[in-house]
VMD Tcl script that draws the C-alpha trace (Angstrom):
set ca {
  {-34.59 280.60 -78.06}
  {-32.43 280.24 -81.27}
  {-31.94 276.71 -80.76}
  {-35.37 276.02 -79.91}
  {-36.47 277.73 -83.23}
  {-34.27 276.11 -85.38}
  {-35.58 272.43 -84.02}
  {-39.03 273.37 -84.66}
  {-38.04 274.97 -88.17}
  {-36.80 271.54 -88.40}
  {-40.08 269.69 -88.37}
  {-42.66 272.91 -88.59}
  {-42.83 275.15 -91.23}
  {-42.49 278.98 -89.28}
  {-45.84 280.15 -91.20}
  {-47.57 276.46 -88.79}
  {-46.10 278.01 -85.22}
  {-48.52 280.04 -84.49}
  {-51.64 278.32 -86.07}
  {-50.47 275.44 -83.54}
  {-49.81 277.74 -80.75}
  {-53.15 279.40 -81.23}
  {-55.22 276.26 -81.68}
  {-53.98 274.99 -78.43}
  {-54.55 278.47 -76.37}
  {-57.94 278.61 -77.81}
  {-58.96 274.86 -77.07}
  {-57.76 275.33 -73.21}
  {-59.47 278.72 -73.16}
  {-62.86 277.11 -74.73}
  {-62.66 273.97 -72.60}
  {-62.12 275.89 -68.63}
  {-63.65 278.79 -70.18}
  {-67.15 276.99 -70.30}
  {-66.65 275.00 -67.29}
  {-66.15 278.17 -65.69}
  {-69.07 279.54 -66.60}
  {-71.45 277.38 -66.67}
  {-70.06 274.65 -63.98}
  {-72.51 275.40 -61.65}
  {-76.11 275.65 -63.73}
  {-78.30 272.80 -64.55}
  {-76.48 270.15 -66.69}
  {-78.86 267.59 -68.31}
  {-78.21 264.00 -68.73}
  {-78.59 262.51 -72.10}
  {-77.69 258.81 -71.86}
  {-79.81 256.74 -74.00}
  {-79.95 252.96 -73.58}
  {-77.35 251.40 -75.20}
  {-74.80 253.62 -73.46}
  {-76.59 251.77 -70.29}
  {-75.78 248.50 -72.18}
  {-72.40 249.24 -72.96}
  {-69.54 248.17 -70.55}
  {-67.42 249.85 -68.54}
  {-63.67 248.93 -69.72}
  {-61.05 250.85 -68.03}
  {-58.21 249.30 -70.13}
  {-59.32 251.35 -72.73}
  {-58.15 254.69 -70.84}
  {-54.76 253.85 -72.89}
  {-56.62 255.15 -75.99}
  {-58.11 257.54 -74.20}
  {-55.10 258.98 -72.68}
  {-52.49 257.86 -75.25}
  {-54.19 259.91 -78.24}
  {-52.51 263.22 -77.38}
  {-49.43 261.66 -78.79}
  {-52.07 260.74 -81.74}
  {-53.05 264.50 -81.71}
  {-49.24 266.06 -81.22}
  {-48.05 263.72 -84.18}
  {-50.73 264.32 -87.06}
  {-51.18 268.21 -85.81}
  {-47.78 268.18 -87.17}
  {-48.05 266.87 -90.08}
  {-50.82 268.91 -91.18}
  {-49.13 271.89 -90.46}
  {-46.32 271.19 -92.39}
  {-48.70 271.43 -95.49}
  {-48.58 274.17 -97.71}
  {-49.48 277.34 -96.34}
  {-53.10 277.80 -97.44}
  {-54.10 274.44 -96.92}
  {-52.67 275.01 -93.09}
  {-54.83 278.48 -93.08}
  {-58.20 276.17 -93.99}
  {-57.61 273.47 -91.66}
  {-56.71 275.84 -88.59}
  {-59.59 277.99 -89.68}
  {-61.70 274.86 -89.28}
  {-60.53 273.74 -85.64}
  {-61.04 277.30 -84.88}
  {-64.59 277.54 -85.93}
  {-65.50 273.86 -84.53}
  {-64.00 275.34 -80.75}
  {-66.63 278.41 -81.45}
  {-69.62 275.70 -81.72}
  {-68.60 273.86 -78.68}
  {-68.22 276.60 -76.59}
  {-71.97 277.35 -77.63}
  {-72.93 274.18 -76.62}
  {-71.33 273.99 -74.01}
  {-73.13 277.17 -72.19}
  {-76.35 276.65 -74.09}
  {-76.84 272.91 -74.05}
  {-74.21 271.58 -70.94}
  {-74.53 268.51 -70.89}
  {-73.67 265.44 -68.06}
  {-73.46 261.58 -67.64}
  {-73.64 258.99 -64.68}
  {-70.25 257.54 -64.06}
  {-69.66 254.03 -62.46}
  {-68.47 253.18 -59.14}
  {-64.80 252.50 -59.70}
  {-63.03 250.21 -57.15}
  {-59.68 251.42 -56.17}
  {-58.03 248.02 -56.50}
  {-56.01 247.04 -59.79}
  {-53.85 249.77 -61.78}
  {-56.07 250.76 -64.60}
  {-59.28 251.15 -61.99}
  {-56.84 253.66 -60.21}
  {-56.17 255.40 -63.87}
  {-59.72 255.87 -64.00}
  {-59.92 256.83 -60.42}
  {-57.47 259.35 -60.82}
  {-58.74 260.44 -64.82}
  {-62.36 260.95 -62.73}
  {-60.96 262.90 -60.28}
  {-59.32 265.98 -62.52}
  {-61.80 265.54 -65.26}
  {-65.61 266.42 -64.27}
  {-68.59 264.81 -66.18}
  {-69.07 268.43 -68.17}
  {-68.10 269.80 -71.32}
  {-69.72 266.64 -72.88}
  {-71.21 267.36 -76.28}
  {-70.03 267.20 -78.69}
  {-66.89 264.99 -77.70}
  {-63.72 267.04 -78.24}
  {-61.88 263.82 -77.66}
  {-63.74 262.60 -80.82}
  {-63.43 265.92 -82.66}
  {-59.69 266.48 -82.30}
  {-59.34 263.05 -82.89}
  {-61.54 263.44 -86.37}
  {-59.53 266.18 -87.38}
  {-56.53 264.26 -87.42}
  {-57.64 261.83 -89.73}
  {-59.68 263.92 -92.45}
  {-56.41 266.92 -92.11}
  {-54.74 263.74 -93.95}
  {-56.97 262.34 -95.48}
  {-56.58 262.04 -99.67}
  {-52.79 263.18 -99.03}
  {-50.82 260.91 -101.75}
  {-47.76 262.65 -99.39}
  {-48.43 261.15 -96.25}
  {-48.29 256.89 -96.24}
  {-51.38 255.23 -97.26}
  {-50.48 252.83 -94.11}
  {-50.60 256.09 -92.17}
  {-53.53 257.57 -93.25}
  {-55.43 253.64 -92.66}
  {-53.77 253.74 -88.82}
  {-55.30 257.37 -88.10}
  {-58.69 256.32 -89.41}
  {-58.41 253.32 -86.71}
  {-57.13 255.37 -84.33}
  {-59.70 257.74 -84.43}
  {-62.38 255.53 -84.33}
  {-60.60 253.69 -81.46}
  {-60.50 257.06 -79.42}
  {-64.76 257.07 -80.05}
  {-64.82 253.67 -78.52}
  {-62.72 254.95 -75.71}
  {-64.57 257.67 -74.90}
  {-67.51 255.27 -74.51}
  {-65.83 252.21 -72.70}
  {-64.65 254.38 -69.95}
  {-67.89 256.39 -69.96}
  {-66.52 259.67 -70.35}
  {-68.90 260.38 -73.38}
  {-72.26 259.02 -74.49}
  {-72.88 258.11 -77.83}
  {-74.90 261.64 -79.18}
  {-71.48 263.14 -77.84}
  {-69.18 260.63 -80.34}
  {-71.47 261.67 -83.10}
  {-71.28 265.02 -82.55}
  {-68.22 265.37 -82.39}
  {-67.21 263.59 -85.32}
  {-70.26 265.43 -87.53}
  {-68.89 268.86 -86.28}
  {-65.50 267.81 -87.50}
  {-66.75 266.89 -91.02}
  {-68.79 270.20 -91.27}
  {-66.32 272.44 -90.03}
  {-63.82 271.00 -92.26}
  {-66.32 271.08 -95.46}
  {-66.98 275.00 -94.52}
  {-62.88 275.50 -94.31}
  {-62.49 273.84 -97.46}
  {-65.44 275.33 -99.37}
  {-66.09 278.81 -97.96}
  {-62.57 279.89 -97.56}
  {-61.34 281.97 -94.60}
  {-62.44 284.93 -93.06}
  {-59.69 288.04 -93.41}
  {-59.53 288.45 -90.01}
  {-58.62 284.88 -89.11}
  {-56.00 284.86 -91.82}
  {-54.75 287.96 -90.38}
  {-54.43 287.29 -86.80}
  {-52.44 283.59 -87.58}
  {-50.04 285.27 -90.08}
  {-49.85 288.47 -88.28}
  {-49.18 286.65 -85.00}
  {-46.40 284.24 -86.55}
  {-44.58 287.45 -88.29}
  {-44.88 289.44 -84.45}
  {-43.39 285.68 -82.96}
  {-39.87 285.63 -85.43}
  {-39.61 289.13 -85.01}
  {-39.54 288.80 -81.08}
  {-37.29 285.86 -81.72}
}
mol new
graphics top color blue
foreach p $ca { graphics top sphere $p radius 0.5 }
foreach p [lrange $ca 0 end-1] q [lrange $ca 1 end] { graphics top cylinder $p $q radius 0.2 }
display resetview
């Protein structure tokens, strides 16, 4: 346990363990917690036209699947910011899971999804990405909210590369377009999820955050080193 610590200490400030651990226990708990609940009531499908017109492209599961490495990598680096600025953003992805859970339950949501013919490897990627992911928990796009998150928790930071900060932008936008092209998400699900992002973010920045929430992620990191 030791050992492990002192890795992470390595890359994570202590005072970012439990803001990361937290963030990810709360976005599983959101996510199966809805589907849970509300997999079985009356989902409604809001596919405009150009979704219709746009192709299917399983290639792009790549993005689609590659961008938890996207995610793991820039979650990072924004919690090795200082302290307060680690409190705000984490307050933020907290608040922006509270909205989609709401949705989720209040407004669930569903799309069509293509016939996919088993033949060729990335048709059986998408074969196999329908088959553990059902067409629920659709807006707004977490895919496209996560991936938002990692661009504007960097955004304006002289300390991280510019070249960086240009390849998350692209990357984030590439994960929309992914979430599209292999019709996981419609387009009102893209833009919702990247308009939640910006507003929870703007609130975190501009509202500050609530005592309890900075109690429970500092409270809960001092409980984890004094286990350890």
């Amino acid at each position: 346990m030791r050992k492990i610590r002192k890795i992470l200490a390595g890359m994570i400030p202590e005072y970012s363990l439990f803001p990361l651990i937290l963030a990810f226990s709360f976005n599983m708990a959101v996510y199966t917690g809805a589907r849970l609940i509300a997999g079985g009531w009356p989902h409604y499908n809001i596919e405009s036209k150009l979704d219709r017109a746009l192709p299917f492209w399983p290639p792009a599961a790549a993005v689609y699947l590659g961008c938890y490495l996207f995610w793991i990598a820039n979650y990072i680096l924004i919690a090795r910011q200082k302290k307060e600025e680690v409190c705000r953003f984490f307050w933020s992805d907290f608040l922006s899971r509270i909205v989609c859970f709401v949705f989720f339950l209040v407004f669930p949501t569903t799309n069509i999804r293509p016939f996919v013919e088993p033949e060729g490897f990335w048709n059986q990627v998408m074969c196999w990405l329908y088959s553990i992911d059902a067409a629920d928990n659709l807006f707004p796009s977490i895919h496209c909210l996560v991936s938002w998150f990692c661009y504007i928790g960097i955004r304006g930071k002289k300390d991280i590369p510019v070249w960086y900060r240009g390849f998350s932008l692209i990357m984030a936008l590439m994960v929309c377009v992914s979430t599209l092209l292999t019709k996981q998400h419609v387009m009102v699900d893209v833009i919702g999820g990247v308009l939640l992002a910006e507003i929870c973010f703007c609130i975190g920045k501009r509202k500050g955050v609530p005592n309890f929430y900075r109690r429970l992620l500092f409270s809960g990191g001092e409980r984890g080193q004094n286990a350890g």
